[in-house]
Biopython code that builds the backbone (N, CA, C, O; Angstrom):
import numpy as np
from Bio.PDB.StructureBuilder import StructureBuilder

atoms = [
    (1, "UNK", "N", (-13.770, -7.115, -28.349)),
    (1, "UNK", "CA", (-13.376, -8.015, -27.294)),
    (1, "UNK", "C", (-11.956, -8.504, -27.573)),
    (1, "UNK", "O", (-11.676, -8.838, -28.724)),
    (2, "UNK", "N", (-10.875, -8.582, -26.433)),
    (2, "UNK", "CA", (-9.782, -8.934, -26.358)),
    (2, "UNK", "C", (-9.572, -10.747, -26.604)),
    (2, "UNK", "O", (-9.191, -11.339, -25.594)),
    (3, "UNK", "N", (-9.732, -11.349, -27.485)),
    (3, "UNK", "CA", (-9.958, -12.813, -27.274)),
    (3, "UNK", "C", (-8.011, -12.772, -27.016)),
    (3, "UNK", "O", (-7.787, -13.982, -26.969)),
    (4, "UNK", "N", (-6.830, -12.175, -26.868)),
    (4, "UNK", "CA", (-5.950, -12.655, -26.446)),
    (4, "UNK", "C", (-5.702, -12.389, -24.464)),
    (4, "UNK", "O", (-4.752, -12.521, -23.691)),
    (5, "UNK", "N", (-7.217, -11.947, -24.332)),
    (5, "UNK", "CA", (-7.042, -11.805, -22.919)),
    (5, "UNK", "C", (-7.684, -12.606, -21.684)),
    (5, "UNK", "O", (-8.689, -13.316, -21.734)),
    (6, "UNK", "N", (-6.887, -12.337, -20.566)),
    (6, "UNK", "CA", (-7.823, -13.567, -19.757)),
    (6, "UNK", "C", (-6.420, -13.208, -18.070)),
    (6, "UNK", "O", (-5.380, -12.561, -17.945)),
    (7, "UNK", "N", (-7.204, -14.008, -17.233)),
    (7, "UNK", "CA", (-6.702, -14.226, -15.701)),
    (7, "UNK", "C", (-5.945, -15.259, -15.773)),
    (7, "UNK", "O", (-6.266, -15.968, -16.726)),
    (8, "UNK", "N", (-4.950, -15.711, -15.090)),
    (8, "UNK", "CA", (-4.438, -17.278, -14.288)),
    (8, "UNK", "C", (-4.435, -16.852, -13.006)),
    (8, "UNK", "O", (-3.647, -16.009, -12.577)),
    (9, "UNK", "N", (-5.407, -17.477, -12.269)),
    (9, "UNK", "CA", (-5.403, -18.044, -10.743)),
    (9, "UNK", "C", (-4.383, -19.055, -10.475)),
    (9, "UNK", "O", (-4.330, -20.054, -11.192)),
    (10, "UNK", "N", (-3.517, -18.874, -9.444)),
    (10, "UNK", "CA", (-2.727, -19.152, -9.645)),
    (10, "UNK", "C", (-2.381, -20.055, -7.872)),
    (10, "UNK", "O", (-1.386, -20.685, -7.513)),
    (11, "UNK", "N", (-3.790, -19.713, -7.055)),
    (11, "UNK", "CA", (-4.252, -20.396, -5.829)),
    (11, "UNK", "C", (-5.524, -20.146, -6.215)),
    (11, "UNK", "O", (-6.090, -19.315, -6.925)),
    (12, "UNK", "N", (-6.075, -21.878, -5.007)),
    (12, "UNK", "CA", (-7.831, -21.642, -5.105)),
    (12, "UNK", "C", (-7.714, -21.320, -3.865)),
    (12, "UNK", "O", (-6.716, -21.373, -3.145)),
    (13, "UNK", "N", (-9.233, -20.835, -3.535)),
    (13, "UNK", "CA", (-10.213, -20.927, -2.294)),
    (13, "UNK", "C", (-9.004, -22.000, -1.230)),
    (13, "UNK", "O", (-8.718, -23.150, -1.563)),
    (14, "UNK", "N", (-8.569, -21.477, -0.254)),
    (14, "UNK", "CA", (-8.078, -22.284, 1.025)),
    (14, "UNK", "C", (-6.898, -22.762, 0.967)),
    (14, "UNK", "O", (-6.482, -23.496, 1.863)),
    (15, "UNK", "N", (-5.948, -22.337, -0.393)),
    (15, "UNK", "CA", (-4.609, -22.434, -0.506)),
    (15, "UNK", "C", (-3.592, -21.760, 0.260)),
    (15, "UNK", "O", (-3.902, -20.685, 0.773)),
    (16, "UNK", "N", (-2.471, -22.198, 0.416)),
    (16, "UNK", "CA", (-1.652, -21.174, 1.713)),
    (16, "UNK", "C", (-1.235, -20.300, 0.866)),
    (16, "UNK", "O", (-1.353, -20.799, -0.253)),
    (17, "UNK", "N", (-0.739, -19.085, 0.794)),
    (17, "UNK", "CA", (-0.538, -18.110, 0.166)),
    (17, "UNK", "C", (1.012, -17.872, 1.302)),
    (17, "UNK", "O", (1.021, -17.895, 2.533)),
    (18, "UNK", "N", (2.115, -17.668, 0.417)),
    (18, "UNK", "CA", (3.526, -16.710, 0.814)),
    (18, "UNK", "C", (3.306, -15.438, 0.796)),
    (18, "UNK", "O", (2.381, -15.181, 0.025)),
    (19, "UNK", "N", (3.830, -14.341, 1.401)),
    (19, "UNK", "CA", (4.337, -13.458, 1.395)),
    (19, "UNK", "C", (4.998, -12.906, 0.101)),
    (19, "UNK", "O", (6.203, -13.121, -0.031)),
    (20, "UNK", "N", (4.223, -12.097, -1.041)),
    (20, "UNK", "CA", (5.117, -11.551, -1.919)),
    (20, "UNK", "C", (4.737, -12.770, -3.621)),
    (20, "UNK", "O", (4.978, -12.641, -4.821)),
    (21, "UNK", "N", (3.963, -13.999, -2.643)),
    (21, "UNK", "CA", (3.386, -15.024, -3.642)),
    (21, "UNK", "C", (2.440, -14.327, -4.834)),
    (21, "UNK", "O", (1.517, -13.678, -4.343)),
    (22, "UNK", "N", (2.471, -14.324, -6.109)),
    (22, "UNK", "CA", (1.057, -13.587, -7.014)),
    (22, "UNK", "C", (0.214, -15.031, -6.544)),
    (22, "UNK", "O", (0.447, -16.225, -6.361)),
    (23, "UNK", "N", (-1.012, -13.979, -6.479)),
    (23, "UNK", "CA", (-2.588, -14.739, -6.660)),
    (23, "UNK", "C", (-3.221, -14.977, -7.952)),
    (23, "UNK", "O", (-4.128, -15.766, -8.214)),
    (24, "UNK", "N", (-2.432, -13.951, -8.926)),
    (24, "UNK", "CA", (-3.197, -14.050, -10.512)),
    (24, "UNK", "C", (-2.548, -13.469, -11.331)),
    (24, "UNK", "O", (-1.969, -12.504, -10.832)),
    (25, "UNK", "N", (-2.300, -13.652, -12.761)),
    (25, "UNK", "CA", (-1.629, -13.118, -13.514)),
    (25, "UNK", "C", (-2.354, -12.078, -14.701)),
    (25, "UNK", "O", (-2.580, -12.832, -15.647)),
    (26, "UNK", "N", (-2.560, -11.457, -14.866)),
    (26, "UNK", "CA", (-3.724, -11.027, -15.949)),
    (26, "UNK", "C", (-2.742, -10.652, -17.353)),
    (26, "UNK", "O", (-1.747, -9.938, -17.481)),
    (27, "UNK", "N", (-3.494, -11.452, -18.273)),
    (27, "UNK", "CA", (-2.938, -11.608, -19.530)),
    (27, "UNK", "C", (-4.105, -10.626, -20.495)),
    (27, "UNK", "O", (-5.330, -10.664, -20.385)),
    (28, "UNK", "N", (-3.060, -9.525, -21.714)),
    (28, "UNK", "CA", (-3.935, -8.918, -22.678)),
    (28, "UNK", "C", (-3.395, -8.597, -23.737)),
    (28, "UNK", "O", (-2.310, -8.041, -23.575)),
    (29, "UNK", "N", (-3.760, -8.742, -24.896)),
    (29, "UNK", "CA", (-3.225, -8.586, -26.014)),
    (29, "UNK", "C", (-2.932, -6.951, -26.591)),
    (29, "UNK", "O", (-2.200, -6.567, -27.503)),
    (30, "UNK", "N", (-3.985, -6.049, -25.486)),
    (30, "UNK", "CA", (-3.874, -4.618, -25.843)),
    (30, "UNK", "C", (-3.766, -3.999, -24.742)),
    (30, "UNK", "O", (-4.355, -4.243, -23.689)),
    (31, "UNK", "N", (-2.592, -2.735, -25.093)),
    (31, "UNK", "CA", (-2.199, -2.155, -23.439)),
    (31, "UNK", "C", (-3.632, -1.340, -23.008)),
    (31, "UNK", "O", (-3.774, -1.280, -21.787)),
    (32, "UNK", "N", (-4.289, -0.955, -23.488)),
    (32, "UNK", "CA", (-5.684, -0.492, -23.241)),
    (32, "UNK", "C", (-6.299, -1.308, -21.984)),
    (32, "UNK", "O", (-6.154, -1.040, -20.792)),
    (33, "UNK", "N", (-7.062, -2.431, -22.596)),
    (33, "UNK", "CA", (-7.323, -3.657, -22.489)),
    (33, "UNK", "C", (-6.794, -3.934, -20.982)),
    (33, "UNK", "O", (-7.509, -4.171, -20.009)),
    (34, "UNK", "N", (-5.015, -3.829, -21.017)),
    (34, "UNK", "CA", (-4.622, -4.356, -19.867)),
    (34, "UNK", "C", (-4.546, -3.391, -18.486)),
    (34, "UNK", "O", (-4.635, -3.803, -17.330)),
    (35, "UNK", "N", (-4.363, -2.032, -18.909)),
    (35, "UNK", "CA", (-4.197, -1.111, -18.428)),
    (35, "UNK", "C", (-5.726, -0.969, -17.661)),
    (35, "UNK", "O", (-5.743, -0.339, -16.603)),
    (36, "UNK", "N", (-6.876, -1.486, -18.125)),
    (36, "UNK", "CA", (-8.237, -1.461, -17.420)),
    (36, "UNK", "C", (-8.493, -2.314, -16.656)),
    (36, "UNK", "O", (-9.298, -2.160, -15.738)),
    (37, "UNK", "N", (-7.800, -3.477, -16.903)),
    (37, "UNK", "CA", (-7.607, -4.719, -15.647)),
    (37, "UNK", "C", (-6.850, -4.299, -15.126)),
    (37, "UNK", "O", (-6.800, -5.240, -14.334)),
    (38, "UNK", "N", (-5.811, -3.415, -14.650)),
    (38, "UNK", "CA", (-5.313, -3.026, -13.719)),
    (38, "UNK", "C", (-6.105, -2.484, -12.683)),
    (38, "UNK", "O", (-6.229, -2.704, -11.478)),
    (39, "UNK", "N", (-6.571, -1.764, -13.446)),
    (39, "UNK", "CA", (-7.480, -0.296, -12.340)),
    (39, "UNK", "C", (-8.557, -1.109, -11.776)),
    (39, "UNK", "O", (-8.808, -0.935, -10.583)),
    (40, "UNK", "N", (-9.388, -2.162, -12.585)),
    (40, "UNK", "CA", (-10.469, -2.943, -12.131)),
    (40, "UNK", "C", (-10.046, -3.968, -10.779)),
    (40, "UNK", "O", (-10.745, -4.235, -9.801)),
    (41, "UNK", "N", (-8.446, -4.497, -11.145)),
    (41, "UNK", "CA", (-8.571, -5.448, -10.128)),
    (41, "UNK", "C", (-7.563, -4.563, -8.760)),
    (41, "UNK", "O", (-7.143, -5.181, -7.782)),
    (42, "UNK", "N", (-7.344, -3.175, -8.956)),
    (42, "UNK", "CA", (-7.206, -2.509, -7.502)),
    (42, "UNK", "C", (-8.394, -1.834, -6.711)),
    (42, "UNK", "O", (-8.590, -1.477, -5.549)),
    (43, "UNK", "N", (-9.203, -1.833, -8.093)),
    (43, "UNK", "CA", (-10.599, -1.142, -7.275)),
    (43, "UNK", "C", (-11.622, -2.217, -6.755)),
    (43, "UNK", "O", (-12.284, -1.930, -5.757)),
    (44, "UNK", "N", (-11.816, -3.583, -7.439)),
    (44, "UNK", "CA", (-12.746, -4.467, -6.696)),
    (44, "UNK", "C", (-12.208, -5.495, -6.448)),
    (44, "UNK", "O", (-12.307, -6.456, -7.211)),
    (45, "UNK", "N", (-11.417, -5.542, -5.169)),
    (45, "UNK", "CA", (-10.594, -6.547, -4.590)),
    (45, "UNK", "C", (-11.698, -7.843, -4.546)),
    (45, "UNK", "O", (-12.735, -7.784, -3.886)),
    (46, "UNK", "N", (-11.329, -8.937, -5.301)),
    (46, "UNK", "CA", (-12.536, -9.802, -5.115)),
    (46, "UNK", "C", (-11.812, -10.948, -4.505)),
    (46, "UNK", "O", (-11.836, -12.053, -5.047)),
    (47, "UNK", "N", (-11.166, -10.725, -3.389)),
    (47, "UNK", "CA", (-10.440, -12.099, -2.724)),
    (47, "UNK", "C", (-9.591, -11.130, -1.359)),
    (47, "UNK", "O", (-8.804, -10.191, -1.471)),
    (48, "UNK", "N", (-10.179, -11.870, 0.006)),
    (48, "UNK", "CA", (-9.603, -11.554, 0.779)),
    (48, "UNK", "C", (-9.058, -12.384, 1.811)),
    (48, "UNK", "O", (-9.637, -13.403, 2.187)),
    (49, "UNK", "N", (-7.648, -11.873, 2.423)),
    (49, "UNK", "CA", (-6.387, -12.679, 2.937)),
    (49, "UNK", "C", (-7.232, -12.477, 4.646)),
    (49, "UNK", "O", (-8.014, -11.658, 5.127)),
    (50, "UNK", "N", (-6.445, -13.892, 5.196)),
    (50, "UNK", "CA", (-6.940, -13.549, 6.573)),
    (50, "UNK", "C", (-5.604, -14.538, 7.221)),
    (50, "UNK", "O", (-5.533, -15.728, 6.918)),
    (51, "UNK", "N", (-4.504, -13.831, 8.206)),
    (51, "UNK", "CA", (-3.837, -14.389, 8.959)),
    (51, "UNK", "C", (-4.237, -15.361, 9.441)),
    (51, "UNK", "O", (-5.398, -15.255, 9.834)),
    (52, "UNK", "N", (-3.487, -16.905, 9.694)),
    (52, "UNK", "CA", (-3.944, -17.951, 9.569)),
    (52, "UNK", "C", (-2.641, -18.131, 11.533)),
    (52, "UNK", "O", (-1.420, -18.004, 11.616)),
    (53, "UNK", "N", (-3.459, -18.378, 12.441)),
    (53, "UNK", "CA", (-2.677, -18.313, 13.756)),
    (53, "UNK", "C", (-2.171, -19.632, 13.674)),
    (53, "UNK", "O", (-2.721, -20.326, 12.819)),
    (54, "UNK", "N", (-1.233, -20.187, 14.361)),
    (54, "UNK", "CA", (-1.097, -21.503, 15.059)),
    (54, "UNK", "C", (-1.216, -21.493, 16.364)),
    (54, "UNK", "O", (-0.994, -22.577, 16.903)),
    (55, "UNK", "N", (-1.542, -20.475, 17.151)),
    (55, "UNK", "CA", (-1.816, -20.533, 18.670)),
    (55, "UNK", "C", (-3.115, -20.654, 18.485)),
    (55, "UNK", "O", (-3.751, -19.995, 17.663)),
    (56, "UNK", "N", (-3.834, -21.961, 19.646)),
    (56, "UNK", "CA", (-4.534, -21.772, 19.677)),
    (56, "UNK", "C", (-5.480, -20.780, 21.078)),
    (56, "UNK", "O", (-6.683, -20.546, 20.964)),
]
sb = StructureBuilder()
sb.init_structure("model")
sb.init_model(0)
sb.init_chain("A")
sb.init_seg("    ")
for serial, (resi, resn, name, xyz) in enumerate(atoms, 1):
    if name == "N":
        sb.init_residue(resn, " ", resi, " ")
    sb.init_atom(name, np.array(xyz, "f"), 0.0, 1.0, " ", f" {name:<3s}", serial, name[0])
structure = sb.get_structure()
């Protein structure tokens, strides 16, 4: 186990999000390690964006 590894969320649940803004940073002490949180967090998107209108 990587104990130098881990996420920063970096918005919660209902935060406004920019254009180009990161949502998370993923931190790892081994390129292995990090290189598998890559692939994990393009394959199970676990957070989804939804255009926010001002017309009502």
């Amino acid at each position: 186990m990587d104990k130098g590894a881990g996420v920063y969320l970096h918005k919660k649940v209902g935060d406004k999000v920019k254009k180009g803004e990161p949502l998370f940073t993923i931190y790892a002490q081994f390129k292995a390690d990090f290189n598998f949180a890559i692939v994990a967090s393009d394959k199970e998107a676990s957070y989804k964006i939804k255009a926010e209108s001002s017309y009502i």
